[in-house]
N, C-alpha and C positions, 0 to 999 in steps of 0.2 A: 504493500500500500504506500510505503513511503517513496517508492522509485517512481510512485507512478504522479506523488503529488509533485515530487523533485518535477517530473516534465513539462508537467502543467503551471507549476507556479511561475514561471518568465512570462507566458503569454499574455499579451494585450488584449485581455477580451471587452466585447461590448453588446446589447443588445442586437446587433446584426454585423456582418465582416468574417476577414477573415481569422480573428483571432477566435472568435465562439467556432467555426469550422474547423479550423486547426486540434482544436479542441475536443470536437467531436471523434475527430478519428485516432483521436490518438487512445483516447478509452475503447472504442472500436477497435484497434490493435491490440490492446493488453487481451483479449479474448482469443481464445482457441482459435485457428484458422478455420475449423468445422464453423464455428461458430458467426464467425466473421457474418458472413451473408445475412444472416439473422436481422443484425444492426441495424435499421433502416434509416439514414437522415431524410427529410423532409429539407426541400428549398421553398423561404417563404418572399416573392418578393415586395421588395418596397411599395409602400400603397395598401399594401394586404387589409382590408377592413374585416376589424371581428368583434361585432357586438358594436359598442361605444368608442370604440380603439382604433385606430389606423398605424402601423407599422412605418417607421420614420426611413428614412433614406438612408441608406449605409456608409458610415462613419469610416474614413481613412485617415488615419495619424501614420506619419512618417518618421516625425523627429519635434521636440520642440526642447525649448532652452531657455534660460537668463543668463546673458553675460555680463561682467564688469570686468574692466580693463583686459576684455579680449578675451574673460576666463568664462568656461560657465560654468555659475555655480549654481545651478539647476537643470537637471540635464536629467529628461525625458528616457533617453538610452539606460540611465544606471537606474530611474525607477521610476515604471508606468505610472503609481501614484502622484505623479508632478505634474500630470495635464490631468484638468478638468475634463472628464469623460465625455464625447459629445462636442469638444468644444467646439467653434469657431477658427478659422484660420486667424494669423494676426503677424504684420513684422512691423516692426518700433524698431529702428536705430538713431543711435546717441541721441537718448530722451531722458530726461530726471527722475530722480524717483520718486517724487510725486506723480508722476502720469502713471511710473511702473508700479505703482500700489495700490494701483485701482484695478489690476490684473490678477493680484496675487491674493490666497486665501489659506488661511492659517486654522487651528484650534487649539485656543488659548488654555484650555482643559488637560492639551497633549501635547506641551511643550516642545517634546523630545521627535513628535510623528506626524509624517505627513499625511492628511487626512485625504479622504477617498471622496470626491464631488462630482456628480453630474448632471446633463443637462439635456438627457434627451429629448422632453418633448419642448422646451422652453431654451432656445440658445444662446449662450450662456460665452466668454471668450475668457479663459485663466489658466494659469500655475497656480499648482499647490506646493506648499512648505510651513516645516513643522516651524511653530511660532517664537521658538527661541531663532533660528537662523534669520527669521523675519526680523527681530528685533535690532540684529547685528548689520543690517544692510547699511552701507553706505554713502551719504552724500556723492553724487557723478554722477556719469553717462551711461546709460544701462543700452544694450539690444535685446530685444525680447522675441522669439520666434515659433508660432506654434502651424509647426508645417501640416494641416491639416484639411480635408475637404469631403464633399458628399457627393453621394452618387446613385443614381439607380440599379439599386442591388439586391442582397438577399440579405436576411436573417435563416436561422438554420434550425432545425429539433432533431432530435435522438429518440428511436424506441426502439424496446426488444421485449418480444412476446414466449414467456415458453408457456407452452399448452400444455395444460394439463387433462382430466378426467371429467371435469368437469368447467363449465364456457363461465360462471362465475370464477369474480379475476378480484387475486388481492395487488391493488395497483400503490408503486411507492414512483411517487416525483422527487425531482431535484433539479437546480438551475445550473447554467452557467453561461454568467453576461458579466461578474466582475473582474477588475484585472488581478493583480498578483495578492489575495488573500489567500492565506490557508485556510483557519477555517470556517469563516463566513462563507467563503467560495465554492473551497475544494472538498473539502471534508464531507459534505453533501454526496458528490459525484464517485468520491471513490470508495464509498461506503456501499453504496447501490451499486456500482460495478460488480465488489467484492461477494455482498449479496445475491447474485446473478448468478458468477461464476460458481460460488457452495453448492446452491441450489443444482445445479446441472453438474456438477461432479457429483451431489449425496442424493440424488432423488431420480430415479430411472424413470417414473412415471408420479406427479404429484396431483394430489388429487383436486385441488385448487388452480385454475390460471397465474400466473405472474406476467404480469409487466411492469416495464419499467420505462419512465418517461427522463428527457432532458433538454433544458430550452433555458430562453432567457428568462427570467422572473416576471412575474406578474406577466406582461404581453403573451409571452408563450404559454403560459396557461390557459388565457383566455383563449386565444387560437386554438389550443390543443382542443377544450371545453365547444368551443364554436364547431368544428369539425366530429366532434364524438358524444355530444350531448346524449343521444339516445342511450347509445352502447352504455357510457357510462353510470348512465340510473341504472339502465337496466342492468347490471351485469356486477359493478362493483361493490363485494362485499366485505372487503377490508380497507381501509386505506392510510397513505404514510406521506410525510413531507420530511423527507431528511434534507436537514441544514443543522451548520454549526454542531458535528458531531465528536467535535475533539476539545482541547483548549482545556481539560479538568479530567478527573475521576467520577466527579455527581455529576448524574442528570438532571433532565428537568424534563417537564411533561405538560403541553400545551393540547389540553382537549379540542374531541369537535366541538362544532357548535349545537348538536343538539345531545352530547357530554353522555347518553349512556348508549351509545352503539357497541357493536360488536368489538370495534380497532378499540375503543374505549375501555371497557371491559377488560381484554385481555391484554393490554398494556400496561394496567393498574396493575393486574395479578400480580406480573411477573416483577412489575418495579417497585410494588410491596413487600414481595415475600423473597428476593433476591438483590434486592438494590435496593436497603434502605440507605434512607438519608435523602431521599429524592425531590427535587422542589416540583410544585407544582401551581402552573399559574391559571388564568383562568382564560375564555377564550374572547373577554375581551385585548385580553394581551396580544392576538395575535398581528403577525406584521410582513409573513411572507407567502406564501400563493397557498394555504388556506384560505386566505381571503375570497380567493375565486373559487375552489374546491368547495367551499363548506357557502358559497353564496346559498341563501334561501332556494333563489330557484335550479340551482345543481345540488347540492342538498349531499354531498358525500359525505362518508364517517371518517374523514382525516384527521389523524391527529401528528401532533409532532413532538417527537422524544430525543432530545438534544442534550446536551452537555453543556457549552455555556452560552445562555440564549441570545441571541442579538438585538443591541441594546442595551444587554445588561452587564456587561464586561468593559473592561476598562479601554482594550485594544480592539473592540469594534470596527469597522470603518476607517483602520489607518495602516500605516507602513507596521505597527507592530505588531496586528496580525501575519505573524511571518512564519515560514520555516521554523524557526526558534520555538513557536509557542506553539503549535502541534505535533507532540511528541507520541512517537511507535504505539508503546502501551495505553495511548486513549483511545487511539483508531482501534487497538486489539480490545480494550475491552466494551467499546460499543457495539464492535462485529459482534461478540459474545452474545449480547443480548438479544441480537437479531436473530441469532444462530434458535437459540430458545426460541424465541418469537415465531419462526416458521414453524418448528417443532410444534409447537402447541397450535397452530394457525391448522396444520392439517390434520391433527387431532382432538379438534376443539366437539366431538359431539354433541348432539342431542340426545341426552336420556330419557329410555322411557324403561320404568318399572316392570317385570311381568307379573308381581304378585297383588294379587287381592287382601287387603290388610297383609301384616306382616309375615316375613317366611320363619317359620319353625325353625332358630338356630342350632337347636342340638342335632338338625338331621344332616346339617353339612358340615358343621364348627365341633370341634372338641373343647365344650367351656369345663373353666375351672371355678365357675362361680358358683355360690352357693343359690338357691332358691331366695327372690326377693332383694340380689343382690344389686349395685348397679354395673350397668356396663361402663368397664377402660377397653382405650385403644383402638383397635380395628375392628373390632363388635361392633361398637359404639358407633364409629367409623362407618359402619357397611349400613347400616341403620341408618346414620343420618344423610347417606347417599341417596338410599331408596325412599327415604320420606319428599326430597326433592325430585328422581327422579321421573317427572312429572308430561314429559316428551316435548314441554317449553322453554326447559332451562337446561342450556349446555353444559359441559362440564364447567366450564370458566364460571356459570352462572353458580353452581353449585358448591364451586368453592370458592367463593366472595360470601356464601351465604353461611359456610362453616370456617370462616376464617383460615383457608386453610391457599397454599400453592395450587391451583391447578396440576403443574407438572409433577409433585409428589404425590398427588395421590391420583393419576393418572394410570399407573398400575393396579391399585385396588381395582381402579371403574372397569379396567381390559381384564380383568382378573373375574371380576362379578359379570361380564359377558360370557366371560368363557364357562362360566358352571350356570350359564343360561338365566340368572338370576333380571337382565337388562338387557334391551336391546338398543344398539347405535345405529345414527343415522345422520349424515350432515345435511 
């Protein structure tokens, strides 16, 4: 995971160009060559209207810069955070720095970091730089150059479909339109890659659809949504917005919007009874394409299960989301979770009881109890399976209801199938 973030974090990505396409394929590559074909990008171009949106003309950045005395000392080449995303073309030579500070764009917050600014649908002409360097600029002659232009182009999406056993699909989105973030950015994409690849190396035939979506944020969902509306109600019954999946050890947990679906349900289990400590906000919090996913009228059970949420971390939106600050073991143990998550995603049944009042324990259990006594343990346990039971409440349902993991007592419920006591059914 981390050789694959190494390749991607250089690239100048944007809502449409060539850096989001660069990008696409290169996660396209990390997969199997079996697999490759699968990948499908989507060319959207300029103009594209979906819904209330129209897709902006595609952004070309070349170079841009600030010099003083011939130097520059903002230079677009050592870090895409220094142009305002979107910007405007602009060349200023020998001008003061009063004109040259009406260009530049700081955050007084992040002394140390260049903050991350853009301007696609409103245009916008700037350098960025971190607010101490601001500080130290000098009385003189600046040149200012941001080599940039528009054009009638494309914007790009990513999917990959594996088919399962069934045409209900648990579907996990994620963007990528920002430039050198890790993990605002990355952390998103190479988490659903990774996810992708498990899947299809541990599961020969799964009994759920997977897909897996990749676009710019907010715009490309809406597009995605405009083009698959039906499909989508009809068909998805889990759903995921991976972003911001590294950056810490805790998670955090941004519900759907209608907070008890299925994705809901079984993402508490597991981040209850395996990951506590977990924060959990609520879905007025939310800020990235749930917004579209979970709109009233598309109505999906997305939820988003992150690490450190955006917004809420200090390195947000600057240069200091960097390589530095997503390290190995956060990526490994977010996969972790996911790993469980499918797990219990295709054995999430529905229980239904076969007994008429309760079954006669001494005919299948060898109890130690005296008459009158009460029930411990997995007596106790088996009983209060089958009083839930009920052919409405999935396992997940019934073990929220006995405070228990879904996946440990997952064996009891496969166990009480097998001696006919229950029958499942997704």
């Amino acid at each position: 995971m981390i050789n694959l973030l190494k390749k991607l974090f250089p690239i100048c990505r944007s809502i449409t160009g060539e850096g989001l396409k660069k990008s696409l394929l290169i996660i396209k590559s990390s997969l199997k060559k079996v697999d490759q074909n699968s990948f499908k990008i989507t060319k959207i171009r300029s103009g594209t209207k979906c819904y209330d949106w129209t897709f902006p003309k595609e952004w070309v950045i070349k170079d841009a810069y600030l010099k003083f005395n011939n130097k520059r000392i903002i230079d677009f080449k050592k870090n895409n955070l220094h142009v305002v995303n979107y910007s405007n073309p602009i060349n200023l030579r020998n001008v003061n720095l009063k004109i040259i500070k009406k260009y530049l764009n700081y955050d007084k917050s992040l002394k140390n970091a260049i903050p991350y600014i853009t301007s696609y649908y409103k245009k916008k002409v700037g350098l960025c730089l971190s607010f101490n360097k601001y500080t130290k600029l000098k009385e003189g002659k600046y040149s200012l150059k941001i080599d940039s232009k528009f054009k009638n182009g494309f914007s790009y999406f990513g999917e990959y479909l594996i088919k399962g056993s069934s045409k209900k699909e648990v579907f996990f989105s994620t963007y990528l339109c920002h430039p050198s973030m890790a993990n605002n950015e990355l952390s998103g994409p190479i988490i659903s890659i990774e996810i992708l690849k498990w899947i299809k190396k541990n599961y020969k035939k799964t009994h759920y659809s997977y897909r897996f979506v990749y676009g710019p944020e907010t715009i490309g969902a809406i597009y995605y949504i405009s083009k698959n509306l039906k499909r989508l109600k009809r068909n998805i019954k889990y759903a995921f917005n991976l972003t911001c999946q590294a950056g810490g050890m805790q998670f955090s947990f941004l519900p759907s919007r209608i907070e008890n679906s299925l994705t809901d349900k079984i993402s508490l289990n597991i981040l209850k009874h395996h990951y506590k400590g977990f924060k959990k906000y609520s879905f007025l919090d939310r800020g990235s394409d749930e917004r579209q996913y979970c709109n009233p009228n598309v109505n999906l059970p997305m939820v988003s299960i992150m690490k450190k949420k955006y917004h809420e971390y200090r390195e947000y939106h600057s240069s200091l989301d960097n390589l530095s600050f997503v390290k190995k073991n956060h990526l490994n143990h977010t996969f972790e979770f996911y790993k469980k998550l499918i797990f219990l995603i295709e054995n999430n049944f529905y229980v239904q009881s076969k007994f008429i009042c309760e079954p006669h324990l001494n005919r299948y259990f060898l109890l130690k109890k005296k008459g009158g006594q009460k029930l411990k343990g997995n007596l106790k346990l088996v009983l209060d399976i089958l009083i839930y039971s009920d052919g409405k409440n999935t396992i997940v349902d019934i073990a929220e209801k006995l405070n228990k993991s879904a996946i440990n007592i997952l064996p009891l419920v496969l166990k009480l199938k097998d001696m006919n006591f229950i029958t499942l059914k997704m």
